[in-house]
N, C-alpha and C positions, 0 to 999 in steps of 0.2 A: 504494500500500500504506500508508495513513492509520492512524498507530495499532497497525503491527507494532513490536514493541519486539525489539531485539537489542543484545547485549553482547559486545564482542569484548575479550580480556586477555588479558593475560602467562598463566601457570598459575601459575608462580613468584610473582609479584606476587600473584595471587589469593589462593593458601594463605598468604601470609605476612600480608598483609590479614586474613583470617579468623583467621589466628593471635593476630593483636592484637584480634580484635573477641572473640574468646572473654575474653581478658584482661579485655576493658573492659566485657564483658556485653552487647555488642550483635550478636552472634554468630547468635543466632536471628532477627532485623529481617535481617541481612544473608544471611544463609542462603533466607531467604523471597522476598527482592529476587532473586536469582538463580531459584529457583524460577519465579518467574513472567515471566522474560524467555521469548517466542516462539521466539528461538533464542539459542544460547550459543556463541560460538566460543572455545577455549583453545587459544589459541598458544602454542606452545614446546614444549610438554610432553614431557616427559622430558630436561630439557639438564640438573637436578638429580635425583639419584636420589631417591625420598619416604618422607620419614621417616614416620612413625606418624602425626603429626598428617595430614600431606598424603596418608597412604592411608583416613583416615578422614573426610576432607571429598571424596576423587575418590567415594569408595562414595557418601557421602550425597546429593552434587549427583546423580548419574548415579541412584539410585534416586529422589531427587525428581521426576525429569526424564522418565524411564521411559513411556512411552506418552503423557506429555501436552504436551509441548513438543523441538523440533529441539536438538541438540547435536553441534556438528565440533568436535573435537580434529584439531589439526596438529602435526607433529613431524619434525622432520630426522633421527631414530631410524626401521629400520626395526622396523617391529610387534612381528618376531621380536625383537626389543632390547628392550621394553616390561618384560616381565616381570622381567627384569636392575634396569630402572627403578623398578618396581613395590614389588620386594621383597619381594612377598610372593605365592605362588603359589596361592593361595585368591583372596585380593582380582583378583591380574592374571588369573584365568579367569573373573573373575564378567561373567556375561552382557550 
């Protein structure tokens, strides 16, 4: 498999990353970088609940990602717990 790209991360570590790249302006370069990984795995997610910033980078990567590239989220939360994590009951039903 020559040339499949994959990213595996904390989720924690990732929004907080993107936290600072919005600060520093390179937010969209990094946003793009993830976009175009083959697959994406996010480890952890949900060991912090997500504040606003981190419900509006899960929407974006997950609609970036949306029919054109693989993405596993992992979590020691079951699913039903998600939404609790989420925060918000729009964003935690979004398809």
């Amino acid at each position: 498999m020559l040339g499949y790209k994959v990213v595996y991360t904390n989720t924690a570590k990732l929004f907080s990353r993107l936290k600072m790249a919005k600060a520093d302006g390179s937010y969209l370069r990094e946003i793009s970088k993830i976009e175009r990984q083959d697959l994406l795995i996010l480890d952890d997610f949900g060991l912090q609940p997500l504040d606003n910033h981190g419900r509006s980078v899960l929407v974006e990567i997950i609609e970036d990602r949306h029919g054109n590239h693989s993405t596993i989220i992992t979590s020691q939360l079951p699913v039903v717990q998600w939404h609790e994590v989420i925060g918000e009951q729009t964003i935690a039903d979004y398809p």
